[in-house]
C-alpha positions in Angstrom: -10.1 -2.1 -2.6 -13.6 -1.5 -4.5 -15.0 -4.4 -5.7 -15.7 -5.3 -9.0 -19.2 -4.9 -9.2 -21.3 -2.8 -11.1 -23.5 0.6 -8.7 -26.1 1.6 -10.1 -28.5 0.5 -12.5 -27.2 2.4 -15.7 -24.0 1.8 -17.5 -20.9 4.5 -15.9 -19.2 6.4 -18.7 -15.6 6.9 -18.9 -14.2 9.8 -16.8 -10.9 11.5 -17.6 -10.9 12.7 -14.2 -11.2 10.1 -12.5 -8.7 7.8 -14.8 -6.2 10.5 -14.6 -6.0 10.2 -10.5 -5.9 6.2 -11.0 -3.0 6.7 -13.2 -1.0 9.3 -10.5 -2.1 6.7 -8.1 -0.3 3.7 -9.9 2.4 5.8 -10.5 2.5 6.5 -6.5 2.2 3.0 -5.7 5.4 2.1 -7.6 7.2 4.7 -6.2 6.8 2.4 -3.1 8.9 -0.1 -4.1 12.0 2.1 -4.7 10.9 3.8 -0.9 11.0 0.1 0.6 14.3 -0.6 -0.9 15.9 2.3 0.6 13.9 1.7 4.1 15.2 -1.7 4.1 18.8 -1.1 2.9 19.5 1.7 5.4 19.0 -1.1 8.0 21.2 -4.0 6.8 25.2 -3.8 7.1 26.9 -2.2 4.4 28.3 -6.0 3.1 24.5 -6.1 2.6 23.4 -3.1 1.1 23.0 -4.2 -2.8 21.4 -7.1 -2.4 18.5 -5.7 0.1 18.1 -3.4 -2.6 17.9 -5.6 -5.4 15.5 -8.0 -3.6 13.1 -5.0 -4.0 14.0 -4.1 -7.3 13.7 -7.6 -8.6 10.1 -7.6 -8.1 9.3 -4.8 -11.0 10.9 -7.0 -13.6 9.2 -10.3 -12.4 6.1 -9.5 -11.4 5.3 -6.8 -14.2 5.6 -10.0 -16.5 3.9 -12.6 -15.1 0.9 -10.2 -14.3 0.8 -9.4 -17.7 1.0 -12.9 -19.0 -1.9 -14.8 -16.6 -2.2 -12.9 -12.9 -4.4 -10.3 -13.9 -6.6 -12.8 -15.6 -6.2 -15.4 -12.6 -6.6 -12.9 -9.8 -9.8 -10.8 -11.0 -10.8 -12.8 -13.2 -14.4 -14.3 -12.6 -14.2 -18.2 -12.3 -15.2 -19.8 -8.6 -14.8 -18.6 -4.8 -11.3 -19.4 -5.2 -9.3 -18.8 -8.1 -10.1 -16.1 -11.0 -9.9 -16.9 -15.0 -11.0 -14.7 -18.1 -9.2 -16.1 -21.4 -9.2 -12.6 -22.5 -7.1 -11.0 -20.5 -4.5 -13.5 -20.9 -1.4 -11.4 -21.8 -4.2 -8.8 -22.0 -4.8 -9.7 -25.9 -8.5 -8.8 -26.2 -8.6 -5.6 -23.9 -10.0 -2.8 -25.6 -8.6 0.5 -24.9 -11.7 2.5 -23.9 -13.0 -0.9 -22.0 -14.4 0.1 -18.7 -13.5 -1.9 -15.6 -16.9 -3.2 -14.5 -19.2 -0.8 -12.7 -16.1 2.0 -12.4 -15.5 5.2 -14.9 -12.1 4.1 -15.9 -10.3 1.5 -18.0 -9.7 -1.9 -17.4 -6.3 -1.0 -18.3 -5.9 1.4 -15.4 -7.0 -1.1 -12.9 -4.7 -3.6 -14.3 -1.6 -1.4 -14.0 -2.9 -0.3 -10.5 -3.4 -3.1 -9.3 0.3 -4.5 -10.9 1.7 -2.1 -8.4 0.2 -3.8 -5.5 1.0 -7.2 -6.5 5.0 -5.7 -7.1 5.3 -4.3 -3.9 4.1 -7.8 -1.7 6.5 -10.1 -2.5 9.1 -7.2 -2.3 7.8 -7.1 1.3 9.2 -10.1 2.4 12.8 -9.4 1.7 13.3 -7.8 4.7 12.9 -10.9 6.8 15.5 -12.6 4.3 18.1 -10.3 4.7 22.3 -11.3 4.1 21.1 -15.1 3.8 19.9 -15.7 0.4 21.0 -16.3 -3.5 19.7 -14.0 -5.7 18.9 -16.5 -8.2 16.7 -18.1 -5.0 14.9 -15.5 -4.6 14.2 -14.8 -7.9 12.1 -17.9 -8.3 10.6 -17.6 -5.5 9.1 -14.4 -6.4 7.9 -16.4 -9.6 6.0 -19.1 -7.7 4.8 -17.0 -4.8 3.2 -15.0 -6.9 1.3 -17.0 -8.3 0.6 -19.5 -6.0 0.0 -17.5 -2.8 -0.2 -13.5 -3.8 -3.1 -14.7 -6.9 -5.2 -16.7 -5.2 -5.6 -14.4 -2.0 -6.2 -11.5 -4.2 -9.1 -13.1 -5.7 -10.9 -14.1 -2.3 -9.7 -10.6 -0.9 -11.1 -7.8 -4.0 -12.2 -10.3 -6.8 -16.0 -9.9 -7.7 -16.7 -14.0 -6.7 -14.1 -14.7 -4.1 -15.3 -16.2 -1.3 -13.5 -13.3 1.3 -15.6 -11.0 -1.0 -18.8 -12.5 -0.7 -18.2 -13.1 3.5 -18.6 -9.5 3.7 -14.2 -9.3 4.6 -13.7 -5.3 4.8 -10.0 -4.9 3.0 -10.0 -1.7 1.5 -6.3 -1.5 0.3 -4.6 -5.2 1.8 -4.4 -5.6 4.8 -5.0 -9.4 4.2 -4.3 -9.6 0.8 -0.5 -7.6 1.4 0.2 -7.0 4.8 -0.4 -9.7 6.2 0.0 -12.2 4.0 3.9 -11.2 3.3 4.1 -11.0 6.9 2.9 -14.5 6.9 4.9 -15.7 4.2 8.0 -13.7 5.8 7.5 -16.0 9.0 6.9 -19.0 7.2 10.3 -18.6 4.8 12.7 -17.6 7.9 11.2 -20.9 10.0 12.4 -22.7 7.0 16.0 -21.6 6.0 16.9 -20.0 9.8 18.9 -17.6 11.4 21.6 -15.0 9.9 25.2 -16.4 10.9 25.7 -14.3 14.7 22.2 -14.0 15.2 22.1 -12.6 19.1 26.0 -12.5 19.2 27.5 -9.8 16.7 25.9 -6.2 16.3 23.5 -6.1 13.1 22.8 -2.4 13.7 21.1 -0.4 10.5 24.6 1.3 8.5 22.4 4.4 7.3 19.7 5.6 9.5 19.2 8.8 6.9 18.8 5.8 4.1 16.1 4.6 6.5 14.5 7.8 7.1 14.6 8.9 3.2 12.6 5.3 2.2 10.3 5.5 5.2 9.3 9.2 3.6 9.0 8.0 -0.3 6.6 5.2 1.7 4.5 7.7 3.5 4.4 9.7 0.3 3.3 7.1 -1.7 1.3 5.2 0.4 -1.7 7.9 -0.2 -1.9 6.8 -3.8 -2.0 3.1 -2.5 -4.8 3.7 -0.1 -6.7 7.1 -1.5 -6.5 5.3 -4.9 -8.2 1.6 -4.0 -11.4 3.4 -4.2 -11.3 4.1 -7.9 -12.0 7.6 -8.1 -13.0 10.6 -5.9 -16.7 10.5 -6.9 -18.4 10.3 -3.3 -15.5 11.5 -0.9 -14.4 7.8 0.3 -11.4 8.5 -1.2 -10.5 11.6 0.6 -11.9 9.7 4.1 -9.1 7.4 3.4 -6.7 9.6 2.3 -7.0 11.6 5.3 -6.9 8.6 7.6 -4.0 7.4 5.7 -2.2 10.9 7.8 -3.8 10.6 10.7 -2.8 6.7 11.8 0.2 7.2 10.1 1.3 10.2 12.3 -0.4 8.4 15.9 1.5 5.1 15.0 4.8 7.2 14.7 4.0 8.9 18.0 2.9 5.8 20.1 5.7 4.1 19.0 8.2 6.7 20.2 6.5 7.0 23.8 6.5 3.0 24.2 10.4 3.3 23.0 11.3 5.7 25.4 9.3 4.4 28.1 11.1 1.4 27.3 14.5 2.4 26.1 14.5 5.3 27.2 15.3 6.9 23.8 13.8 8.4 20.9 15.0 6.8 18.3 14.9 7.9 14.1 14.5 4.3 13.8 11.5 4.0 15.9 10.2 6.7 13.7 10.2 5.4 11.2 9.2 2.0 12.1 6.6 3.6 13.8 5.1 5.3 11.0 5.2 2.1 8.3 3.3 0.5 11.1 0.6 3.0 11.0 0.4 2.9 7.3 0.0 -1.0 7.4 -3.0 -1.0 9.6 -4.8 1.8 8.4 -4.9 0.3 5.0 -7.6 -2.5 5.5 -9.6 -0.2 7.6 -9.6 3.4 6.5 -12.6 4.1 4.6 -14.4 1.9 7.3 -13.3 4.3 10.5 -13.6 8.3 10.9 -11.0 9.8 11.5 -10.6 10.3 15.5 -11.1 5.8 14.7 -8.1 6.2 12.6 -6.3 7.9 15.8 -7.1 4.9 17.5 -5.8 2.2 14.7 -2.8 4.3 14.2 -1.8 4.6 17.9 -2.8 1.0 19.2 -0.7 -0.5 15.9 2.6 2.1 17.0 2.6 0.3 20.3 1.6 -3.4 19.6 4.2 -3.5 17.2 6.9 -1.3 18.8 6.5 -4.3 20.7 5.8 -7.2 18.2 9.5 -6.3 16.9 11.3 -7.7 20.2 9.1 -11.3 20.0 11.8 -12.5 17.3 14.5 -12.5 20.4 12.3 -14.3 23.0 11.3 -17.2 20.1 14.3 -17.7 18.4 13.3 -16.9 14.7 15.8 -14.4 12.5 13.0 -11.8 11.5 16.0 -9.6 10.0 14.1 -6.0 9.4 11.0 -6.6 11.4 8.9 -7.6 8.5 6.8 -10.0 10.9 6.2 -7.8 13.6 5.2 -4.7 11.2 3.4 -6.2 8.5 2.1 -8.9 10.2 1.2 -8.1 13.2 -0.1 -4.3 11.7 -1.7 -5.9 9.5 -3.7 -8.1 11.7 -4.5 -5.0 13.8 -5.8 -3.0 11.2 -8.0 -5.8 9.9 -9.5 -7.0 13.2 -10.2 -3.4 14.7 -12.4 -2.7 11.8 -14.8 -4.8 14.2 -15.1 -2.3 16.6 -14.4 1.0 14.9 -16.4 0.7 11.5 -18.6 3.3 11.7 -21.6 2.3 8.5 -20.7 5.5 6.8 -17.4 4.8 4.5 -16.8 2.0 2.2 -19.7 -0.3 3.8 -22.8 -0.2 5.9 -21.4 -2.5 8.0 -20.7 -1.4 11.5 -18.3 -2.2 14.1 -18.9 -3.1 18.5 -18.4 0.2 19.3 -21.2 1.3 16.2 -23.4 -1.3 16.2 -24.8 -1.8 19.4 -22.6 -4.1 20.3 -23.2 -6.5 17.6 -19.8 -8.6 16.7 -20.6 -9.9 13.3 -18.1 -7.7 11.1 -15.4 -9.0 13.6 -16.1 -12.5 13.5 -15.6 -11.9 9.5 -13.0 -10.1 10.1 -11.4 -12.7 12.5 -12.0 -15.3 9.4 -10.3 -13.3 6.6 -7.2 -13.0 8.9 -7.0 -16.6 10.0 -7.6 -17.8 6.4 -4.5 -15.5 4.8 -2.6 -16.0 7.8 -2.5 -19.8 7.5 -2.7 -20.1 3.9 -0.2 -17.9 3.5 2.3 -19.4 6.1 1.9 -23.1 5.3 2.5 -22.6 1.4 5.3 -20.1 1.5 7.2 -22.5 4.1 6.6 -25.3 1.6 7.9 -23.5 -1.4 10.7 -22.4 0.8 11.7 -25.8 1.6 11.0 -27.1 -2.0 13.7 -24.4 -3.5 16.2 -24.9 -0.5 15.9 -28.7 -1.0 16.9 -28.4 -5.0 18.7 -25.5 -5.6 19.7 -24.4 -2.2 18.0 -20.7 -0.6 21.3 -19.6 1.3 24.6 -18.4 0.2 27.3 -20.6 1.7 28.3 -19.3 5.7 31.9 -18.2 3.7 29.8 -15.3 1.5 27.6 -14.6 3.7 30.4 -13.8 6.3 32.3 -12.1 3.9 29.3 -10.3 2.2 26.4 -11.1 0.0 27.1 -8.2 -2.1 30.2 -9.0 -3.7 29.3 -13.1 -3.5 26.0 -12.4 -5.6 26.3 -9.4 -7.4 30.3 -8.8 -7.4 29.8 -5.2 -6.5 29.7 -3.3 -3.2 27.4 -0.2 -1.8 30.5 1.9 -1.2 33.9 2.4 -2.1 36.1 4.0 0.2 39.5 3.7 -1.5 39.7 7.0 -2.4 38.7 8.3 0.8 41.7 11.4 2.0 43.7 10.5 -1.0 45.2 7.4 0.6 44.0 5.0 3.5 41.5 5.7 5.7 41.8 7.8 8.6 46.0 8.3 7.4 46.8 11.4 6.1 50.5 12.3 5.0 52.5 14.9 6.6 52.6 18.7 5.0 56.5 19.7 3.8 58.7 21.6 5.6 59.4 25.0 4.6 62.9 23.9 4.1 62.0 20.7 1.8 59.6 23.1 -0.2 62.6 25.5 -1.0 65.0 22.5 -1.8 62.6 21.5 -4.2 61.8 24.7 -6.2 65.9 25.1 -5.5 66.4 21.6 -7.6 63.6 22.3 -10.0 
């Protein structure tokens, strides 16, 4: 994300250009949401299917409001190290419509909305760790508080112009601390809380629509372009199109490595693993792609395909219900992404900064690196366990074992994915025998 500070010595102008691309690219960011609630609800069981995608959904109508009303202000906002503030963009009353975002050619209106979409799409992230166990209403509020309690505050060390991540010299050009892995984190620290689905490791929880997977893995990939390309603000000095072509590369090596570790493994290559695969190359290369070139974005991509390809298995050997892999993807991608920029950053992107492998040898950008990580990891963890156990402790987080055997979707929202009543014209898989010739002519005989 480009930081809120001004370049150069003389007061940017507005460009129409360069606020028109910030505008496709919020619009590309949203789309993400909708792509993550089809990725997700293509794996669940069909009992499941509304409520994985209203988990997603959810998000637009909370967070939209509450970042409106005092996130904005809290999370870029300039206050201390830790927390943001500016009174004026409280419910964004004294924002002047042609006010430029400090040291950037477009409105502080743009960045607002863009940067709405990103704090939309986090919490959003987590649902797939939460899946068939949860009340709606649960959730709900949890979104509430977690934004503001964890999402804010990390997005102010992370990007704001004072926060301490900031000032360390933390490379996170699109969040790979401040999303990635802190809904990974947050994801870990919920499940730990509330536990396992009902027949975790006894009955098949296989994906019901593997096209449904495949259709929001490629509304992700599409969008994710405006997510990344976009967090640089404009297209001014070609970072923008360095991270937009990385964003393809790592994307397409993650999808590939993946693949070969499943079929080495499995011995199958699985649409599944696709697109698994590819989400994990979009997570990593998003805190490090305008830090790497592009055969360093080979790298990222095809180290995150196989360290998470195998990540995803961990839940089984530790015991905790990660439902749709949101720990070993996010998470673990995200921690990837972040920490390699330590070795690959080459000086010539986003920052002068250079990696092991650039900087004769010197490990200073990874030892930040390593702090930004730990510090979003942990923070992230601890406080989303304790909201978790907060909420299940006075309103309760899961749906009783009776609806969530029978199915969230009709205990929560009294509707189901599919209806197959109609299916042949009577029941499924029965059809009823053609007439006779003899009984046809009877009839038209008796007519």
């Amino acid at each position: 994300m480009a930081p809120a500070v001004m370049l150069a010595a003389d007061a940017p102008k507005l460009s129409s250009a360069n606020t028109g691309f910030m505008l496709i690219a919020s619009a590309l960011v949203l789309i993400m949401t909708p792509g993550l609630a089809f990725f997700y609800g293509g794996m669940v069981r069909v009992k499941s299917t509304l409520n994985m995608l209203m988990m997603s959904f959810i998000s637009m109508g909370i967070v939209t409001i509450l970042w409106v009303l005092y996130g904005f202000s809290l999370a870029f906002g300039t206050h201390n190290s830790l927390i943001g503030w500016d009174p004026d963009w409280l419910g964004l009353r004294r924002i002047g419509l042609t006010e430029l975002w400090p040291g950037y050619t477009i409105p502080v209106f743009v960045f607002m909305v863009f940067q709405m979409m990103f704090a939309i799409i986090t919490p959003a992230l987590i649902s797939g760790a939460l899946a068939d166990r949860v009340k709606f209403s649960a959730w709900s509020l949890f979104i509430a508080l977690w934004l503001t309690i964890v999402y804010v505050p990390v997005a102010h060390w992370v990007w704001g112009a004072d926060g301490w991540a900031y000032k360390l010299g933390v490379i996170d050009f699109a969040g790979g601390t401040a999303v990635h892995i802190n809904a990974g984190a947050a994801a870990l620290g919920v499940i730990l809380v509330i536990g396992k689905r009902v027949g975790f490791k006894k009955d098949p929880m296989r994906p019901h629509s593997l096209p449904l997977v495949m259709l929001g893995a490629g509304l992700l990939w599409f969008g994710w372009f405006g997510f990344n390309a976009g967090s640089w603000l404009g297209n001014d000095d070609g970072v923008g199109a360095l991270m937009f072509v990385n964003t393809q590369v790592a994307t397409a090596a993650a999808m590939l490595a993946w693949l070969a570790y499943e079929k080495i493994r499995h011995g199958a290559f699985t649409t599944l693993g696709a697109a698994s695969g590819a989400v994990a190359g979009l997570v990593a290369i998003t805190p490090s792609g305008g830090a790497v070139s592009p055969l360093g974005a080979i790298a990222v991509g095809a180290v995150a395909g196989v360290a998470c390809a195998a990540a995803v298995g961990l839940k089984f050997r530790f015991g905790y219900d990660d439902s749709l892999d949101v720990v070993g993807v996010h998470m673990v991608g995200g921690i990837i992404g972040s920490l390699l920029i330590g070795f690959f950053a080459t000086g010539k992107g986003q920052s002068t900064a250079t990696g092991v492998l650039y900087g004769h040898h010197t490990w200073t950008q990874l030892w930040k690196q390593c702090a930004g990580v730990g510090a979003v990891l942990a923070y992230s963890l601890i406080v989303s366990a304790v909201l978790a156990f907060l909420l299940d402790k006075t309103i309760g987080m899961r749906v009783t074992q009776d609806e969530e055997i029978s199915g969230i979707d009709q205990a929560q929202h009294a509707e189901t994915a599919y209806d197959f009543s109609g299916a042949g014209g009577g029941v499924l898989g029965s059809a009823a025998p053609a007439p006779t010739p003899a009984a046809t002519q009877n009839k038209k005989v008796d007519a």
